[in-house]
C-alpha positions as CSV (number, residue, x, y, z in Angstrom):
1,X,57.4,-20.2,86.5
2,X,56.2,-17.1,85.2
3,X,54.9,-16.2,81.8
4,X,57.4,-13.7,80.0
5,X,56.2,-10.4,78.7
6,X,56.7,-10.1,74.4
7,X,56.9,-6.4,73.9
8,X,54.0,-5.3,71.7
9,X,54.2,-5.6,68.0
10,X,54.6,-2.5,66.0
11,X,52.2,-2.3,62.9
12,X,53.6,-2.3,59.9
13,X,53.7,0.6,58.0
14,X,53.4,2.0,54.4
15,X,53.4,5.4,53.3
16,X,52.1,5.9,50.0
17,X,51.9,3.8,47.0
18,X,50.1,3.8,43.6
19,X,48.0,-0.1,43.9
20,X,45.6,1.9,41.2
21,X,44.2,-1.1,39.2
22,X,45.7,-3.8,40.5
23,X,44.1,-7.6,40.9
24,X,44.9,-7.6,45.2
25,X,42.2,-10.3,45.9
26,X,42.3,-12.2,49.0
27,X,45.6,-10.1,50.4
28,X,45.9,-9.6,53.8
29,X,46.8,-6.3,55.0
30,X,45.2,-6.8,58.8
31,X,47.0,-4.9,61.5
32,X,49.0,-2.5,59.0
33,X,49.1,1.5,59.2
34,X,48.5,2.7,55.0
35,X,48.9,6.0,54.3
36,X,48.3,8.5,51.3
37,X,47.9,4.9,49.0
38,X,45.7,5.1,46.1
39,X,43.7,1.9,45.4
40,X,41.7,3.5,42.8
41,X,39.7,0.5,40.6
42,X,41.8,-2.0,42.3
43,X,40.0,-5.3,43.3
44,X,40.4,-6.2,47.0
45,X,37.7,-9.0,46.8
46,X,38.1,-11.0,50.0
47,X,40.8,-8.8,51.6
48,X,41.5,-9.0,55.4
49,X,41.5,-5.8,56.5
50,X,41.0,-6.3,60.1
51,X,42.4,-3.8,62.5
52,X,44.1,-1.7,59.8
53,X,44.4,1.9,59.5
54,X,43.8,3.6,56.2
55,X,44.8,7.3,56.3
56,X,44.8,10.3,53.0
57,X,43.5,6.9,51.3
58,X,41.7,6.7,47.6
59,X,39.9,3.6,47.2
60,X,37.8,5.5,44.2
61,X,35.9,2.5,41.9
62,X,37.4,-0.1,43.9
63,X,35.8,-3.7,44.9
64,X,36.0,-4.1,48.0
65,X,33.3,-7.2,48.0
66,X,33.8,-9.8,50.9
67,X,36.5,-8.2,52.8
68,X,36.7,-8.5,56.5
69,X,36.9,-5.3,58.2
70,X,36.6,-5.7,61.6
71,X,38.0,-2.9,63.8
72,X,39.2,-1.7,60.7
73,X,39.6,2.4,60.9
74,X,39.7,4.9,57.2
75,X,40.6,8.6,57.9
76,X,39.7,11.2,55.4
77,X,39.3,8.2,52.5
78,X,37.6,8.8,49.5
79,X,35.4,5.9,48.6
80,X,33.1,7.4,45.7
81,X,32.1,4.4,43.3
82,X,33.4,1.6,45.4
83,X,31.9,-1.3,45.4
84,X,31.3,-2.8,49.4
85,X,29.2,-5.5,49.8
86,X,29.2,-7.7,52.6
87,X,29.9,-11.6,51.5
């Protein structure tokens, strides 16, 4: 008997989106395509970020404190004031 082939998975995608502010600790966003969001001041404390792709993003003043981002890829993101410290 022979192992059947799954058809890879498609990353979800979003495409914009105003997240400015908001409380998104410990959300898991690993495998997703994000473009042109703004997480400006938001708290992603703990996120799992892991092979995501963040493009046209604005993560200005945000905590970004203990997230995993492993494989994780940001494209012309704008990261001024953000808080990233490793957990």
């Amino acid at each position: 008997m022979q192992p059947q082939a799954h058809p890879a998975q498609a990353p979800e995608r979003c495409d914009g989106g105003d997240f400015s502010g908001q409380c998104l600790d410990d959300t898991n966003l690993s495998g997703r395509v994000i473009s042109r969001a703004k997480f400006d001041g938001a708290s992603l404390k703990r996120a799992n970020l892991s092979r995501a792709e963040f493009l046209d993003c604005s993560f200005v003043g945000a905590c970004l404190d203990g997230a995993t981002m492993n494989h994780t890829m940001f494209e012309n993101c704008d990261f001024a004031q953000a808080s990233v410290v490793k957990a």
